[in-house]
C-alpha positions in Angstrom: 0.0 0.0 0.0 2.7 2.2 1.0 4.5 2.2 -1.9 1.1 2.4 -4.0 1.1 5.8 -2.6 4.6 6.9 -2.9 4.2 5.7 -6.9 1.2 7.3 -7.2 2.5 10.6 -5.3 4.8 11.0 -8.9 2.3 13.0 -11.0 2.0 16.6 -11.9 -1.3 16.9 -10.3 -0.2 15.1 -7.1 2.7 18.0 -6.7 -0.3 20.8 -7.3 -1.5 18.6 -4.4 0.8 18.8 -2.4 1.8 22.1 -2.8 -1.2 23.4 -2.1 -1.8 21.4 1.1 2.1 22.6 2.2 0.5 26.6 1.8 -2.7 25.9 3.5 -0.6 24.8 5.9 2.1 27.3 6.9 -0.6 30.3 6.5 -3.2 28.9 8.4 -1.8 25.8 10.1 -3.5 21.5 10.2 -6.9 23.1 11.9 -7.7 25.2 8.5 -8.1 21.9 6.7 -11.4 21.1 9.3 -11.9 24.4 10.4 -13.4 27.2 8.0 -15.3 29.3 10.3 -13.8 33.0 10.2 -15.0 33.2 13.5 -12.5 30.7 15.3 -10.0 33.0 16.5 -13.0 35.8 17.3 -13.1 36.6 21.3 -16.0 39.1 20.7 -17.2 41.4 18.2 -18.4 45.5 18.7 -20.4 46.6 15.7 -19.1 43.5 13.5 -15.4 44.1 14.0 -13.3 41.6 15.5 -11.8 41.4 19.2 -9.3 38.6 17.9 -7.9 35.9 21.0 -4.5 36.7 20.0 -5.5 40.6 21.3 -6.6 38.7 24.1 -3.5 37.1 24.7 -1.5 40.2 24.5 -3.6 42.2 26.8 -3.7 39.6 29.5 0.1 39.4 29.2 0.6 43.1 29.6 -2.4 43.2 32.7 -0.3 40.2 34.3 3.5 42.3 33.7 1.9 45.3 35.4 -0.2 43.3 37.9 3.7 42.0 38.9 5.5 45.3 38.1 2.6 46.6 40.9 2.5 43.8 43.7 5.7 41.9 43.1 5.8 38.4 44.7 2.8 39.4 46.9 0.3 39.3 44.7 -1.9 35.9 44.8 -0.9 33.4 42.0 -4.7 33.0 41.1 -5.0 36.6 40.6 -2.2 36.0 37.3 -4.3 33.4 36.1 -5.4 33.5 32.4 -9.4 32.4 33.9 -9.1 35.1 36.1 -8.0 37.7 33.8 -10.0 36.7 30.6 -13.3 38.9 30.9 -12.3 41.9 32.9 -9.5 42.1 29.8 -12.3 41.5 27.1 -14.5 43.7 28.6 -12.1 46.2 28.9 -10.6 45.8 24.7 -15.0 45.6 24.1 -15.1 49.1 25.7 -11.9 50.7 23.5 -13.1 49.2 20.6 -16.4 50.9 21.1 -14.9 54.1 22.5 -12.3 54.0 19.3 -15.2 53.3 16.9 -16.9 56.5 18.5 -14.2 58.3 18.0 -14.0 57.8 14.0 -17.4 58.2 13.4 -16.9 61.4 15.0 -13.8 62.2 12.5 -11.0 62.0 15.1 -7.4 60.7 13.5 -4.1 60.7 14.4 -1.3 62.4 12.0 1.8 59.8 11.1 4.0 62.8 11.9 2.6 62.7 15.6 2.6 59.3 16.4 5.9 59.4 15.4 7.0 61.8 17.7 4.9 59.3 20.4 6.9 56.5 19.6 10.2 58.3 19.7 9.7 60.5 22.9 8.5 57.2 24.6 11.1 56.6 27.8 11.0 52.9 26.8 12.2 53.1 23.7 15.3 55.4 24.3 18.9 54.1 24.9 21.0 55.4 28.2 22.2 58.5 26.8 18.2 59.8 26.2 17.7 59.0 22.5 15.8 56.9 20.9 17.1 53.5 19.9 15.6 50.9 17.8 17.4 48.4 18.5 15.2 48.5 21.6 12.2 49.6 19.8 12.0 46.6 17.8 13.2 44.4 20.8 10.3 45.7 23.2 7.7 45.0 20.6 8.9 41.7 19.6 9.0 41.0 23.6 5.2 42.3 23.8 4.3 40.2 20.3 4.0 43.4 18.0 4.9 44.6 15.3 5.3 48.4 14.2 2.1 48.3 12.1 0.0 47.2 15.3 1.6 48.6 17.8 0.7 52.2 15.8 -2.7 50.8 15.6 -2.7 50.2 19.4 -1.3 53.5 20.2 -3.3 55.6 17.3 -6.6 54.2 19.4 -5.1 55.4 22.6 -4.5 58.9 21.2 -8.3 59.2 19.7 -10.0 58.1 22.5 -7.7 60.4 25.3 -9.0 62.8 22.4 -12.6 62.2 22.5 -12.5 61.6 26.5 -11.1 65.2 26.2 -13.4 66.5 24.2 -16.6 65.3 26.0 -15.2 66.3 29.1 -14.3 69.7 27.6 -17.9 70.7 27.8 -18.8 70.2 31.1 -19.0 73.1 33.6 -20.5 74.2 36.9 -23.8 76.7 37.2 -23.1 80.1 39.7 -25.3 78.3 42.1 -23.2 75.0 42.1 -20.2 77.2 43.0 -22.0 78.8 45.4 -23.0 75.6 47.2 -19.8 74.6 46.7 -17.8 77.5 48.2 -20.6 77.7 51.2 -19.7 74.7 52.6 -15.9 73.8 51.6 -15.2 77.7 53.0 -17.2 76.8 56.0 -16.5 78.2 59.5 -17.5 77.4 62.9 -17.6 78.4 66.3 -16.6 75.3 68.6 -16.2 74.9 72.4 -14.8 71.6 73.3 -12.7 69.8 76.5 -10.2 67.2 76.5 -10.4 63.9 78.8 -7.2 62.9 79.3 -6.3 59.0 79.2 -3.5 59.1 80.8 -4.8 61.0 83.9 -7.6 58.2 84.2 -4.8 55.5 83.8 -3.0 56.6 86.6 -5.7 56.3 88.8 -6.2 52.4 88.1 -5.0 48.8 89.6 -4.8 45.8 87.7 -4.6 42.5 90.5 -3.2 39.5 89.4 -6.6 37.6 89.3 -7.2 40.1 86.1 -4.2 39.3 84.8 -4.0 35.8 85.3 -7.8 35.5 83.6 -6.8 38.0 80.7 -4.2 35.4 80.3 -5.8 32.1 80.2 -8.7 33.6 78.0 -6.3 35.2 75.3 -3.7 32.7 75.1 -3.8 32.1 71.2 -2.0 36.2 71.2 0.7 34.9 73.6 1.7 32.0 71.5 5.2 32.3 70.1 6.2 30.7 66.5 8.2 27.6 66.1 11.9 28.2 65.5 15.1 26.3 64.9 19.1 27.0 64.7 21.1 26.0 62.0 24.5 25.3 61.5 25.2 26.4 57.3 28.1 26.1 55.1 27.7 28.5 51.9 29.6 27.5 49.0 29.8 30.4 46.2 31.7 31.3 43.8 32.4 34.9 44.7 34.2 33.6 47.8 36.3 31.7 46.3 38.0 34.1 44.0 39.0 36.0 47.0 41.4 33.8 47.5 42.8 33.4 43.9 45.6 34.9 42.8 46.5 35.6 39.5 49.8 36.6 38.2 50.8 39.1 35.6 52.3 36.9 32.9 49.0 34.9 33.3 47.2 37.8 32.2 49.8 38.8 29.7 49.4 35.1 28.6 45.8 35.0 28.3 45.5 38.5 26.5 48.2 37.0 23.7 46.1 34.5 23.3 42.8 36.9 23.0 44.7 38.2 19.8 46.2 35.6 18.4 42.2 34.4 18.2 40.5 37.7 17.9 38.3 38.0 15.1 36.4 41.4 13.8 33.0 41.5 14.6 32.1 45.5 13.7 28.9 46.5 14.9 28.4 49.5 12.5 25.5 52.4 13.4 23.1 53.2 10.3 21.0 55.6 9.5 18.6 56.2 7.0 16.0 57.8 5.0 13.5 55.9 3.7 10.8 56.2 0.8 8.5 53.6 0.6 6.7 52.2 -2.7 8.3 53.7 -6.2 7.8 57.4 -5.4 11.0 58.4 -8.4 10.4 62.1 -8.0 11.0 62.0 -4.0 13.8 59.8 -4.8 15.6 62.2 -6.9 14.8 65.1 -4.7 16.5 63.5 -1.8 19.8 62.3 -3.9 19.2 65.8 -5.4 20.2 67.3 -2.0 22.3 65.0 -0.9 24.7 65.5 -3.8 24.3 69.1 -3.1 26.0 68.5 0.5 22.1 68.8 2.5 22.6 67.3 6.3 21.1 64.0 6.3 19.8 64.3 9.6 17.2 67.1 8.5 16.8 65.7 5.7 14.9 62.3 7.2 13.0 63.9 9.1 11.6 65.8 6.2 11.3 63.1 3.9 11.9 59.6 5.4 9.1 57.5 5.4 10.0 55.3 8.5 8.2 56.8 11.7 10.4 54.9 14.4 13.2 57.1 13.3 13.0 60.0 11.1 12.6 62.3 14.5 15.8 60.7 15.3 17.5 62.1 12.1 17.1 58.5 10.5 19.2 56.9 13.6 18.7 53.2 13.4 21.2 51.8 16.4 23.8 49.4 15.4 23.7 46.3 13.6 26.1 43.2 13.9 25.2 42.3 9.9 21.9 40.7 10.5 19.7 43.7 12.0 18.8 44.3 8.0 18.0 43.2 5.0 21.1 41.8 2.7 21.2 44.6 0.2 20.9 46.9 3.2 23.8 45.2 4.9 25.6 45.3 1.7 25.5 48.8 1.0 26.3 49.8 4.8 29.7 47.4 5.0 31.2 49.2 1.6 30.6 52.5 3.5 33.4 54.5 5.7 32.1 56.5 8.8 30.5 59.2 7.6 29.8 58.5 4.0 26.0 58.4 2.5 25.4 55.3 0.1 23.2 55.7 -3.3 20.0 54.7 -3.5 19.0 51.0 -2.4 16.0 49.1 -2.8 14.8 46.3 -0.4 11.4 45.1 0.1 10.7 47.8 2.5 11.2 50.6 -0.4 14.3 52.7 -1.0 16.9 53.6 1.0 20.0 56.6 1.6 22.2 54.7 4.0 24.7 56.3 6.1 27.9 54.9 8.7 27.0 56.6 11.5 30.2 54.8 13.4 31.6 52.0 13.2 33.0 49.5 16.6 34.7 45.9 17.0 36.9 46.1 13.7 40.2 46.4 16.0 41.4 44.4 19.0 41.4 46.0 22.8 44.9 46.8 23.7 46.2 44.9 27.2 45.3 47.8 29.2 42.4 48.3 27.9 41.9 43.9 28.6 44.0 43.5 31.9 41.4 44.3 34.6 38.5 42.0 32.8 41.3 39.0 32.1 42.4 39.1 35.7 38.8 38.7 36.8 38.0 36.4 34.0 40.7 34.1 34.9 39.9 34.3 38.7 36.1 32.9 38.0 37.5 30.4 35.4 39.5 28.7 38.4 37.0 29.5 41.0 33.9 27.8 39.0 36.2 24.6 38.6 37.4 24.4 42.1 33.7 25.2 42.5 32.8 21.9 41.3 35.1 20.0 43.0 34.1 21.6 46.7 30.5 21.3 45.8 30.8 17.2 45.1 32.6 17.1 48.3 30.5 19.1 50.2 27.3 16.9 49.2 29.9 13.7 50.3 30.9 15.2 53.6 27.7 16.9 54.6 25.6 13.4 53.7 26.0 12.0 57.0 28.0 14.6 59.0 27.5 14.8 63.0 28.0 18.0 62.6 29.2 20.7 59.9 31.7 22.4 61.8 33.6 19.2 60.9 32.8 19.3 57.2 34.1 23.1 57.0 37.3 22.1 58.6 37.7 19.8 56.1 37.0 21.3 53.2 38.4 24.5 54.5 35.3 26.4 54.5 33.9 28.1 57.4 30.5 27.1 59.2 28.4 29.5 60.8 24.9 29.7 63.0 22.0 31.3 62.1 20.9 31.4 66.0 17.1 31.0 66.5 14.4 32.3 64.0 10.8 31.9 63.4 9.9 30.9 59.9 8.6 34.1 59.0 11.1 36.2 61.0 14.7 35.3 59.2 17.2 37.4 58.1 19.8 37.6 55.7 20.3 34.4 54.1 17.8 32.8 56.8 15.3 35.1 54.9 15.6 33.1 51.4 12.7 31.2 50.7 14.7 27.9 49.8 16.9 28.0 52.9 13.6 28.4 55.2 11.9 25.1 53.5 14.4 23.1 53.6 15.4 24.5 57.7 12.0 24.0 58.7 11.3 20.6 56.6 10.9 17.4 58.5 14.0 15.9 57.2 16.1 18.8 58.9 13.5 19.3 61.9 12.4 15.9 62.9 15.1 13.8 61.4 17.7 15.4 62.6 19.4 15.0 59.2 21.8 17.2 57.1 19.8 19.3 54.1 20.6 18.4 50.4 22.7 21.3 49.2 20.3 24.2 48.1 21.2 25.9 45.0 20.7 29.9 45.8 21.8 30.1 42.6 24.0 28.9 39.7 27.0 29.8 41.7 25.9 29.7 45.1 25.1 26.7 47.4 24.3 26.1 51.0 24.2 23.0 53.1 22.5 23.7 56.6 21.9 21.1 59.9 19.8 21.7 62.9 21.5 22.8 66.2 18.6 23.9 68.2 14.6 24.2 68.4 12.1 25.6 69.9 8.0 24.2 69.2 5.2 27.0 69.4 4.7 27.7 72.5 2.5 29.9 74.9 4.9 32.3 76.2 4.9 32.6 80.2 2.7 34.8 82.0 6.1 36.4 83.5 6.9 38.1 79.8 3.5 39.2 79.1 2.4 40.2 82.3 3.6 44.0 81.5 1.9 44.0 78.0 -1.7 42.3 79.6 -1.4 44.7 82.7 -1.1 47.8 80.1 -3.7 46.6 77.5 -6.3 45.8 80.7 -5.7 49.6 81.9 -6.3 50.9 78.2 -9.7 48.9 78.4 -10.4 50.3 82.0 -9.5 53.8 81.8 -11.5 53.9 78.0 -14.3 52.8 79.2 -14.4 55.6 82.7 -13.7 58.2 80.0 -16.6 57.2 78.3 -18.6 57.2 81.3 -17.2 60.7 81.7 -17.8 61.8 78.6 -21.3 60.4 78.5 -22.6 62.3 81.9 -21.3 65.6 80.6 -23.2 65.6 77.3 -26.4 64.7 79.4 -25.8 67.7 81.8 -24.9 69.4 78.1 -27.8 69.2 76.5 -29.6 69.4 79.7 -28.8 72.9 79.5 -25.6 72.8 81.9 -22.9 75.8 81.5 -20.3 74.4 79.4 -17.7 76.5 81.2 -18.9 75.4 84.7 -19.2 71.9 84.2 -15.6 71.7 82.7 -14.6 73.3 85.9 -16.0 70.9 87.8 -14.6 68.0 86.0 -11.2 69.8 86.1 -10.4 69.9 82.6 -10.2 73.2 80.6 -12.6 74.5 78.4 -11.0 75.4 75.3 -13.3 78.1 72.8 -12.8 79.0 69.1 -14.2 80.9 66.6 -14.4 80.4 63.2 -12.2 78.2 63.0 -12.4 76.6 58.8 -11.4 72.4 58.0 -7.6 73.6 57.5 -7.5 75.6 61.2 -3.6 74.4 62.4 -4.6 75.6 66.3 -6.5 72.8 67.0 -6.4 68.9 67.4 -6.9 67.2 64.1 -9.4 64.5 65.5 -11.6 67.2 67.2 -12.2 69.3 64.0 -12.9 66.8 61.7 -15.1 65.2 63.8 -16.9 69.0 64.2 -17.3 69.4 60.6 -19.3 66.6 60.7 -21.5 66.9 63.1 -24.9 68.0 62.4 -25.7 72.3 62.3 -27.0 73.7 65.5 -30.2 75.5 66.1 -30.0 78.9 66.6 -31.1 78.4 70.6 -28.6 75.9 71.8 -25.4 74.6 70.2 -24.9 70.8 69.0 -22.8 68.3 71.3 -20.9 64.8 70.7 -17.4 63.2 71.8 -14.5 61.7 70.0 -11.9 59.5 70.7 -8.4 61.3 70.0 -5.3 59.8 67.9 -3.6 60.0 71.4 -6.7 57.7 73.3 -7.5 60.7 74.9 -11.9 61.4 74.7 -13.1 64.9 73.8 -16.6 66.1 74.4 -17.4 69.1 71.1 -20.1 71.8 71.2 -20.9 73.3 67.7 -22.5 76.7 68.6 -22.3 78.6 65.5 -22.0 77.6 61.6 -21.1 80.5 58.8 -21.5 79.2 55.6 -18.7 80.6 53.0 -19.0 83.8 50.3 -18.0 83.7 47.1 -17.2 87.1 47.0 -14.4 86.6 50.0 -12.8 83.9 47.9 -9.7 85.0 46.0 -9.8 85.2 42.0 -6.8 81.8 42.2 -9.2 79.3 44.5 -12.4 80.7 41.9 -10.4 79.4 39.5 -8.9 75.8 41.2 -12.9 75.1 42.1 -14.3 75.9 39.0 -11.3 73.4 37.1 -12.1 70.7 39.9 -15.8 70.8 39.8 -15.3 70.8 35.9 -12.8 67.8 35.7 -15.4 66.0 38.4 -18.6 66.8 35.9 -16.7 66.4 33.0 -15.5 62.6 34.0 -19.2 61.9 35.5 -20.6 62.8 31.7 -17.4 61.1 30.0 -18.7 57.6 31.9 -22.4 58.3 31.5 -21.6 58.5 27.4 -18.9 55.3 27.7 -22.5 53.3 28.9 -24.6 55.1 26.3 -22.7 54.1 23.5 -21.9 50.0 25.1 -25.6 50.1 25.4 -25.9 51.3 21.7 -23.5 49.2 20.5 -23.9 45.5 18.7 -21.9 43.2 20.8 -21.1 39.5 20.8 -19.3 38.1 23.1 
């Protein structure tokens, strides 16, 4: 059968065949021989254009790098999931999509010129001297799964709907009787009498016997219970250690650098620029040769004519290339160049191109000065890593069944150390590394009594640790908590007198009891002050916010409540007068500031009241 096929796989129309099965597959891949619905890679559609999965894919990939860039290693692993992200992301590309679609129908576009000047002022995309570099440009959106063309696209939507969020919230404003409310009440003043009960008065006044204690104690005993923690002898094996203690002699290094250029081979990394003109535009071609020939600076000369908007603000500056950044012919024509000269006009696939050496790197060897400091080091790891090796085999055979690793260090003339106690949470230093913690606190190490396997930190850095000493959770004895119960019982006591306190003089208060007489009484000073705004600096921060809030008096008899201070300390608040602010005493600068915030508050209100007009409006399939 198998050869039936394979002579009958011969013919003319067998290769057409083939051929044809060989395209299908490579554009569309095995699934477009079953699969001919349009709408397999759809993940929604707004007003029958596509949300594809592969923008999907990208925009849960960028959500999950800032989600990281954000939290770090605290955020939740289920929270990075691609489940978790999938319709928050979608609903979010449905919403651009219908905000971007908004935004043409209302004839809002984005000049190449400008989104050029995005792209290149962009702080990603420049190199560390400031410019732009796009070397980088190119790497970033191959890293993100871009390319130029949809990137724009990406960032051209971002520009038109900023635009139309703009312009919708442009038009929102506030009425003279919105800034008048608005004034009255953040320009506010009040009148306020108010007294302070002082904790720590009422503390000193108050026994705690040892029955409290001791019941405090027995009830609470889950907030007295101490972590686990363990002592570990370690041994750290690492690289960097080791070539402390290499020395490397002179003619080693002169040794090693003869060799360098005995071997060295030029690799030039040559800068390019260029000025491009896309398609078979002959009369912009021969304008630009035109004025190049005529000694024009090539510089202003891209950015008036090239075609290529990752770099014609940058004078045409494309980076370097090691030969295979480019097209051949491109290459080509930038290797016959010296630094400095401008090549004739070259056609790729791209369109044409002027090409000119920027500079030029790599053709000529590093003299030995230039080498020494790197060759010394070099050579110092290079014997390090490999007596590296060897310590780390013998460390895993010494440390296997080792008493103790005091014993093992000795011998492999490494130094042990102890850690001393820690909790599992409560390490520091190496203790602190996530590895070193499992494996301390594992049963093998904890219960077994047994030596750890040798933890890789990293590629060139090991530890081996064994258990010295431990310590199970534990309630900690009444004797070392007694001071911390004794102070929390008199925080509870002397809170809840104050409130007693505070409670009988707002009945006698608002029984119609002098404010000044009572205070006396209760020895604390009354303390009065007018108008007094929300930004007063004379007064406790706890007591005046707590007085805006509290409800206008009458015009008979003022308005009375207590709050509990920052400090524990009670205050008992009278609010006897309330002027509401005027417009006319605020200056012509917080007019201004108001009427901006009450405008950017509207303005973003109206801009997410139209966002749900136009989802609501809109066709969607999801």
């Amino acid at each position: 059968m198998l050869q039936n096929l394979r002579d009958n796989s011969r013919g003319v129309i067998s290769f057409i065949l083939i051929g044809f099965l060989v395209i299908i597959f490579a554009l569309t891949g095995v699934e477009a021989l079953f699969n001919w619905d349009t709408s397999a890679n759809q993940a929604a559609k707004v007003n029958g254009e596509q949300v594809t999965e592969m923008d999907v894919a990208r925009a849960i990939g960028m959500k999950k790098q800032q989600m990281l860039n954000t939290y770090g290693d605290q955020i939740p692993a289920e929270f990075l999931t691609d489940e978790y992200l999938r319709k928050p992301v979608i609903d979010n590309l449905v919403q651009r999509m219908v905000l971007s679609q908004a935004a043409g129908k209302s004839g809002m576009a984005v000049g190449n010129t400008y989104l050029s000047e995005q792209i290149a002022s962009a702080p990603q995309f420049k190199n560390e001297t400031g410019a732009f570099d796009n070397n980088r440009y190119q790497q970033v959106l191959r890293n993100m799964g871009y390319t130029h063309s949809t990137y724009a696209k990406i960032l051209s939507d971002e520009i038109v709907i900023n635009q139309l969020q703009a312009g919708v919230s442009a038009t929102a404003f506030a009425t003279p009787a919105q800034l008048d409310d608005v004034v009255a009440l953040s320009f506010q003043s009040r009148d306020l009498g108010y007294v302070i009960l002082p904790a720590a008065k009422v503390r000193e006044t108050l026994q705690v016997d040892a029955t409290e204690i001791q019941s405090y104690y027995d009830a609470n005993q889950q907030m007295f219970t101490s972590e686990e923690q363990v002592a570990v002898d370690y041994i750290s094996l690492n690289v960097a250690d080791l070539m402390k203690n290499i020395s490397i002699t002179e003619e080693q290094v002169r040794k090693q650098f003869e060799q360098n250029q005995a071997s060295f081979v030029a690799a030039p990394e040559r800068q390019a620029a260029h000025i491009l003109v896309e398609g078979d535009n002959q009369d912009k071609i021969k304008t630009i040769a035109d004025k190049l020939a005529a000694g024009g600076d090539f510089a202003a000369l891209a950015k008036e004519f090239s075609d290529d908007l990752g770099s014609k603000e940058q004078g045409g500056d494309l980076g370097f290339t090691k030969g295979d950044a480019f097209p051949v012919e491109f290459e080509t024509a930038l290797a016959t160049l010296k630094v400095g000269e401008v090549s004739s006009a070259v056609k790729t696939d791209a369109g044409t191109h002027f090409i000119k050496l920027l500079a030029e790197k790599g053709s000529e060897p590093p003299t030995f000065e230039e080498q020494k400091a790197s060759i010394e080091d070099q050579l110092k790891r290079a014997e390090a890593e490999n007596l590296f090796v060897v310590q780390l085999e013998k460390l895993r055979e010494e440390s296997y069944n080792a008493e103790n690793l005091q014993e093992v260090a000795q011998t492999l003339n490494l130094k042990a150390e102890n850690s001393g106690l820690f909790e599992r949470s409560k390490g520091k230093d190496l203790m602190a590394n996530a590895k070193v913690v499992a494996a301390a606190f594992s049963s093998e190490v904890l219960q077994e009594g047994n030596s750890s396997d040798v933890i890789e930190i990293d590629s060139s850095n090991v530890v081996v640790l064994k258990k010295t000493d431990y310590k199970p959770s534990q309630v900690k004895p009444l004797a070392s908590v007694q001071e911390q119960i004794t102070n929390t019982l008199k925080d509870q006591k002397a809170k809840t007198l104050l409130d007693e306190q505070a409670t009988k003089l707002l009945a006698d208060l608002k029984s119609g009891g002098s404010f000044s007489e009572l205070s006396k009484a209760a020895g604390v000073e009354l303390k009065q002050v007018k108008a007094v705004t929300r930004s007063s600096a004379n007064i406790d921060s706890d007591v005046l916010r707590h007085a805006f809030a509290m409800t206008k008096p009458s015009s008979s008899s003022p308005t009375f409540d207590k709050v509990m201070t920052a400090s524990g300390d009670l205050a008992v608040v009278a609010v006897e007068a309330v002027t509401p602010g005027s417009y006319e005493k605020v200056t012509p600068e917080q007019k201004t500031a108001i009427t901006a915030q009450l405008g950017s508050i509207y303005g973003k209100n109206d801009f997410s009241s139209y966002q749900k007009f136009l989802k609501d409006a809109a066709d969607i399939v999801q």
